[in-house]
DRENPAPA-114566 format. One record per residue (C-alpha): x, y, z. Coordinates in steps of 0.25 Angstrom, whole numbers, plus 2048, in hexadecimal, padded with zeros to 3 digits. Layout:
BEGIN
X, Y, Z
...
This chain:
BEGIN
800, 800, 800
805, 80E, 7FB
806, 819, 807
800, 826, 805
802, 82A, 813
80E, 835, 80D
805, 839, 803
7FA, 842, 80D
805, 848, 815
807, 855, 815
7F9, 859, 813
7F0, 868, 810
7E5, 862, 819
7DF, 86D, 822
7E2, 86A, 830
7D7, 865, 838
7D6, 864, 848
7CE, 858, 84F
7C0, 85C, 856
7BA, 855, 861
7BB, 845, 861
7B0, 83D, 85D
7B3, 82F, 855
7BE, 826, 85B
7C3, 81F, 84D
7CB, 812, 850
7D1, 809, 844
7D3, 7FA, 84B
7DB, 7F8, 841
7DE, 7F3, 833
7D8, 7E3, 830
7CD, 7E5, 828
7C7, 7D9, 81F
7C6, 7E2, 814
7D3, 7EC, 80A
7CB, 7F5, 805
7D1, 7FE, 7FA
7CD, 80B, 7FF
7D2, 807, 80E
7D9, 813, 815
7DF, 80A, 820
7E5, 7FF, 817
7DD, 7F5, 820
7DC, 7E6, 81B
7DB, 7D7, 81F
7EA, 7D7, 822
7E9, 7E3, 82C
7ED, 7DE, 83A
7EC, 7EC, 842
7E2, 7EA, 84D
7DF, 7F3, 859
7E2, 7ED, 864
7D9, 7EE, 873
7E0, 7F6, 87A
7E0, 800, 86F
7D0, 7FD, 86E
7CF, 800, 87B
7D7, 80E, 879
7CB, 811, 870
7C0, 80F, 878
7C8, 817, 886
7CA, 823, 87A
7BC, 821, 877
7B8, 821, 886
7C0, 82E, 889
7BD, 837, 87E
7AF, 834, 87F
7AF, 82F, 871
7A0, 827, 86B
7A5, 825, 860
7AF, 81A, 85B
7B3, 816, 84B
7B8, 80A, 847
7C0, 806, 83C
7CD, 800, 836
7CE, 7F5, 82E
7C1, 7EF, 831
7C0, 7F3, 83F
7B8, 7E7, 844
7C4, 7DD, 843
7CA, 7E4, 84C
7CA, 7D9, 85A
7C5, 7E4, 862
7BB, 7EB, 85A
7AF, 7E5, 861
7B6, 7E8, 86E
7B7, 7F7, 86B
7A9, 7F8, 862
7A3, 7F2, 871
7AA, 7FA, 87B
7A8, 807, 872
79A, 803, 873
79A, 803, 883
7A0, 811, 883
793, 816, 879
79B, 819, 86F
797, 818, 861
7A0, 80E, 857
7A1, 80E, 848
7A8, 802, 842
7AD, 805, 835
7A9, 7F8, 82D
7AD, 7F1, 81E
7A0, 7EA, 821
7A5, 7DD, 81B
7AD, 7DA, 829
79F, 7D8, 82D
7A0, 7CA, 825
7AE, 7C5, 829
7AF, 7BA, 832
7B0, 7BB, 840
7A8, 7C8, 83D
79B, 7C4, 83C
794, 7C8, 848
79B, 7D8, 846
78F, 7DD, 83F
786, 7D7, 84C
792, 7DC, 856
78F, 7EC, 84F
782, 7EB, 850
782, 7E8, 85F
78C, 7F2, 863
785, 7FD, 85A
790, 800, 852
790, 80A, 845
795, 803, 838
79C, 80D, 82F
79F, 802, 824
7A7, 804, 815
7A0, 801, 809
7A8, 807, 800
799, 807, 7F4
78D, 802, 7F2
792, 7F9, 7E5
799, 7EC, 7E6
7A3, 7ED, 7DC
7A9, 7FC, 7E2
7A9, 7F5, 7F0
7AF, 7E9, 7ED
7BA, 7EF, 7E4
7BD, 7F8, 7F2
7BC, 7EE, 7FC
7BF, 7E1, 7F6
7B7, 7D6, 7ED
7AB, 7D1, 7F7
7AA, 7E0, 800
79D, 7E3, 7FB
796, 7D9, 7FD
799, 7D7, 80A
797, 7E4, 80E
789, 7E2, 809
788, 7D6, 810
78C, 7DC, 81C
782, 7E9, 81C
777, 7E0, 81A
77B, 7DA, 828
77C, 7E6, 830
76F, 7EB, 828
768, 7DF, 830
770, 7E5, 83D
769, 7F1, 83A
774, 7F9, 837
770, 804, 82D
762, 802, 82F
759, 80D, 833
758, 811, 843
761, 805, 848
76B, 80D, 84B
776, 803, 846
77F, 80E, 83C
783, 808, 82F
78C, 811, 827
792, 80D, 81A
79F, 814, 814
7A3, 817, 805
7B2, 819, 7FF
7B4, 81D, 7F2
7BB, 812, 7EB
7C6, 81B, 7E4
7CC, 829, 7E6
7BF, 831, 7E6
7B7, 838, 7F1
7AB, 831, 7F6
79E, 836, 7EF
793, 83F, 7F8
78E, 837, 802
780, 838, 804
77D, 833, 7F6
787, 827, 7F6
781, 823, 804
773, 823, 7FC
779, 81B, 7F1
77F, 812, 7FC
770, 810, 803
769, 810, 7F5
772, 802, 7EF
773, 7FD, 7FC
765, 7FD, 801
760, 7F8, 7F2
76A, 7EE, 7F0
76C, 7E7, 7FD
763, 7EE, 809
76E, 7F3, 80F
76D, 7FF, 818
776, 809, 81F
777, 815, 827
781, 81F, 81F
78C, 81E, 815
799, 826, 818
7A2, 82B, 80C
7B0, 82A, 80F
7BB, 830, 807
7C8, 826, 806
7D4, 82A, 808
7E3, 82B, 802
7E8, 821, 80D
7EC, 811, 810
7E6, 80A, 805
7DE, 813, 7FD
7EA, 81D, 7FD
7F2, 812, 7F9
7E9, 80F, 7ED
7E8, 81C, 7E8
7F7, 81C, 7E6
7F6, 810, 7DE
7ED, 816, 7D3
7F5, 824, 7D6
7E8, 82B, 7DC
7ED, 831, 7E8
7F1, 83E, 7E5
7E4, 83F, 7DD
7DD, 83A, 7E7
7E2, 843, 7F3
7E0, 84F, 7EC
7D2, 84C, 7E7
7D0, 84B, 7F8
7D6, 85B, 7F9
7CE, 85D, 7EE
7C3, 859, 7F4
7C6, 861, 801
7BA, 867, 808
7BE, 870, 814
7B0, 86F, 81B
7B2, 861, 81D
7BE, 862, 826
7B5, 865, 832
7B0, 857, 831
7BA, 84E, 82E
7BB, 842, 838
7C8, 846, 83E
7C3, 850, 845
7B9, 849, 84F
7C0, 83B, 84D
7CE, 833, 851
7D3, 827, 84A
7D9, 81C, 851
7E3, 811, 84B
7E3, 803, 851
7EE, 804, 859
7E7, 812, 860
7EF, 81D, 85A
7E7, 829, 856
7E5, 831, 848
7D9, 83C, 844
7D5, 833, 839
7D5, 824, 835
7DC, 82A, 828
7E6, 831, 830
7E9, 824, 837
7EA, 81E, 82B
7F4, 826, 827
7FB, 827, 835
7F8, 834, 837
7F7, 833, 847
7EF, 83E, 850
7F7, 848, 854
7F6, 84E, 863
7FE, 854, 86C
80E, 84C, 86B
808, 83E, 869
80D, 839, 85A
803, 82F, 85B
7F8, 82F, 864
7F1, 823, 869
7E3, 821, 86E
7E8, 81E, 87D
7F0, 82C, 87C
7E4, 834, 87A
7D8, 82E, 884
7DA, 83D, 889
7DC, 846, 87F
7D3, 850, 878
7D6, 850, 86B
7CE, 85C, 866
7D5, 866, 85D
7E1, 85F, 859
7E6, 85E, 84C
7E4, 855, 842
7ED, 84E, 839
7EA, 850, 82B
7EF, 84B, 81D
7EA, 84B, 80F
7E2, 841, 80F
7D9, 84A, 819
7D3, 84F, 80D
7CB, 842, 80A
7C4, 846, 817
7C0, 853, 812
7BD, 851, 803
7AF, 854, 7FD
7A5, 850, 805
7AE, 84C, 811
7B3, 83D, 815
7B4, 838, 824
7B1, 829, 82B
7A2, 830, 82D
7A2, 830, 81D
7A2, 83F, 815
7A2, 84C, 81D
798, 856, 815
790, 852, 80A
């Protein structure tokens, strides 16, 4: 894999400062069952990271001292992580409010057929990836079979009730361009999304989130291959649209990497772009069960610009319409 890493430093980003903390964001690391192209973590089968208890329970003391309800989780596919039913459950008991960011087809592997059940139980919010409503796009994304699974898969937490109207049980699906493109406006994509899966499978879901990939890990990588890059990045600062800055994720989130170091942003930690406070080079969770983290600086680079192009692109899907 090509590294792009050089490529977005120095940057003509704005600078930006963090807000109040809402959103704990913890990758458990990189195992996933799928390698998808447009991947920003490089995450795969052959991926041994994990995250381990202790650092577990470093999140949910973080969680406890900043008063945080609201808990992210993601890698990899996040529920192979051995301790993701652990953390899900004690998060629960604190009344905080989890979102496991799913491939929806971990739902079907083995050893994992009671996750869907386990979700529902524990009331947790599914912000899944579906890269289109059409066989052949996702498939050529995600890998021969994906979309058929992931059909499969909706259908059985459809019958759960997630998605379904007042049961309460959040079902978000999320779309990636499948080149160097931005993602189309996103209310009449999600209609397009409800309109084919409604009429060719039955298939209901809360919202769908448009998500901008960016120039890092594997997709970077690809686009260096077919010589995109530069194009690509600047069609992003093309693209740049100043009112967008005051809702970009970093500002109310913190990102945390399966050992318990800290970033503003999933990217940034991609990029190892750590969170910068005070002396500490890199700050772990367990450094920081006390500190207010209000006002301080965060670290941008060029592929900030993804965040703020056209209609806007966080984990909570385009920022203005």
């Amino acid at each position: 894999m090509i590294d792009t890493a050089h490529l977005l430093q120095p940057s003509t980003f704005p600078g930006i400062t963090r807000g109040r903390l809402e959103t704990l964001q913890v990758n458990l690391g990189f195992r996933c069952n799928l390698s998808c192209v447009h991947c920003h973590v490089n995450a795969g089968p052959k991926r041994k990271e994990e995250m381990d208890r202790r650092t577990a329970d470093d999140v949910l003391t973080f969680l406890q001292r900043h008063k945080l309800k609201r808990l992210d989780l993601t890698g990899g596919a996040p529920e192979l992580n051995a301790n993701f039913r652990y953390l899900v459950k004690q998060a629960r008991q604190l009344g905080v409010h989890v979102i496991d960011r799913s491939n929806l087809v971990i739902l079907l592997e083995q050893g994992q057929q009671d996750l869907a059940d386990f979700l529902a139980q524990q009331r947790v919010e599914i912000v899944a990836s579906l890269p289109c409503y059409l066989e052949e796009n996702v498939d050529q994304q995600r890998g021969k079979g994906s979309y058929a699974g992931s059909i499969e898969a909706l259908i059985k937490l459809n019958r759960l009730g997630y998605g379904m109207p007042e049961s309460g049980l959040m079902l978000n699906l999320v779309y990636n361009p499948i080149g160097p493109t931005l993602p189309p406006s996103q209310a009449p994509l999600e209609s397009e999304y409800k309109k084919q899966l409604l009429e060719g499978y039955g298939i209901h879901f809360n919202q769908l989130l448009t998500i901008t990939n960016m120039p890092i890990q594997r997709f970077g990588s690809y686009l260096q291959s077919k010589g995109e890059f530069n194009s690509y990045l600047q069609l992003l600062r093309d693209a740049y649209r100043p009112y967008n800055l005051e809702n970009v994720m970093c500002r109310t989130l913190l990102s945390v990497d399966w050992r318990g170091y800290l970033y503003d942003c999933d990217f940034n930690q991609m990029l190892k772009i750590h969170l910068k406070i005070e002396n500490r080079v890199r700050p772990r969770l367990r450094d920081l069960f006390e500190a207010d983290l209000t006002d301080l600086p965060i670290q941008v680079a060029e592929h900030c610009y993804g965040c703020t192009a056209g209609q806007g692109s966080s984990c909570g899907g385009a920022l203005k319409e």
